[in-house]
Each structure stands twice: as structure tokens, then as C-alpha cells.
C-alpha positions in Angstrom: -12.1 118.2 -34.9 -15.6 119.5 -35.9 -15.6 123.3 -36.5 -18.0 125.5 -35.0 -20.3 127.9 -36.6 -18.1 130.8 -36.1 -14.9 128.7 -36.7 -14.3 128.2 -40.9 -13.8 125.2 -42.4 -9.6 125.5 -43.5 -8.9 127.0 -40.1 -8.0 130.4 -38.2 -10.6 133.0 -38.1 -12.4 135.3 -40.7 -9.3 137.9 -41.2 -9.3 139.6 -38.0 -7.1 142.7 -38.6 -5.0 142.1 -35.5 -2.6 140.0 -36.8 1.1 139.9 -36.1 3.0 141.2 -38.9 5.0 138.2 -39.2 2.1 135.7 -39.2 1.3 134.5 -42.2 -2.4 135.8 -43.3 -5.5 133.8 -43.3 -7.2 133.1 -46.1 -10.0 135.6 -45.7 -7.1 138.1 -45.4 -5.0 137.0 -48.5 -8.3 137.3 -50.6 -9.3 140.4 -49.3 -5.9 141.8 -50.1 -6.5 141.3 -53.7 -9.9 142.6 -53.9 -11.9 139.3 -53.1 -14.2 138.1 -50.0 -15.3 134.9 -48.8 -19.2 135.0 -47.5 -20.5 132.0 -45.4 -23.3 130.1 -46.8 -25.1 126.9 -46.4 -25.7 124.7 -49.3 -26.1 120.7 -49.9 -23.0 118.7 -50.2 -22.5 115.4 -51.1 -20.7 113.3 -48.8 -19.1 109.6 -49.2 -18.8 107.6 -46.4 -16.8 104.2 -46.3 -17.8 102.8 -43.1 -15.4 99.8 -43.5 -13.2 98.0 -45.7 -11.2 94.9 -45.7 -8.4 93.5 -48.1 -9.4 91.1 -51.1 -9.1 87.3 -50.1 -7.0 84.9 -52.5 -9.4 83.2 -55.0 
């Protein structure tokens, strides 16, 4: 599944504060509670690609 732009990468959303109190929190959330934030960005990645692969014959 491809996320969208408003969707983040590992899932859930970016900390809403209406969370059920036994949920566990989402990342953003976690972080935040210790004083940290996640901000999106964009940035180059590198990205491998193995398109297809086969087993090694018998010599």
C-alpha cells in the first residue's frame, strides 16, 4: 500500500489528540511526549530495486 501525502510513512496519523486512552500512541505522539517532533520533508533517497532473481544452476 502506497501512502498518501497526508498519510506517514510507519502508519496512523500525525498525533491527533483524540486518541482512546487505551490505544497505544502513534509515533508523533510518543515523541512529542518527551519533548521531540517529527516535521515532513522531502529529500533524495536511494532506492534498490531487484526486479528478478533466480537460483544458481549446478556447474
Amino acid at each position: 500500500m502506497k501512502p498518501s501525502k497526508d498519510q506517514p510513512l510507519w502508519g496512523g496519523d500525525w498525533g491527533s489528540p483524540q486518541e482512546p486512552a487505551d490505544a497505544t500512541p502513534s509515533l508523533a505522539t510518543a515523541l512529542r511526549q518527551v519533548g521531540l517532533r517529527l516535521e515532513p520533508t522531502k529529500a533524495p533517497v536511494d532506492i534498490l530495486v531487484i526486479d528478478h532473481i533466480e537460483r544458481p544452476g549446478e556447474n
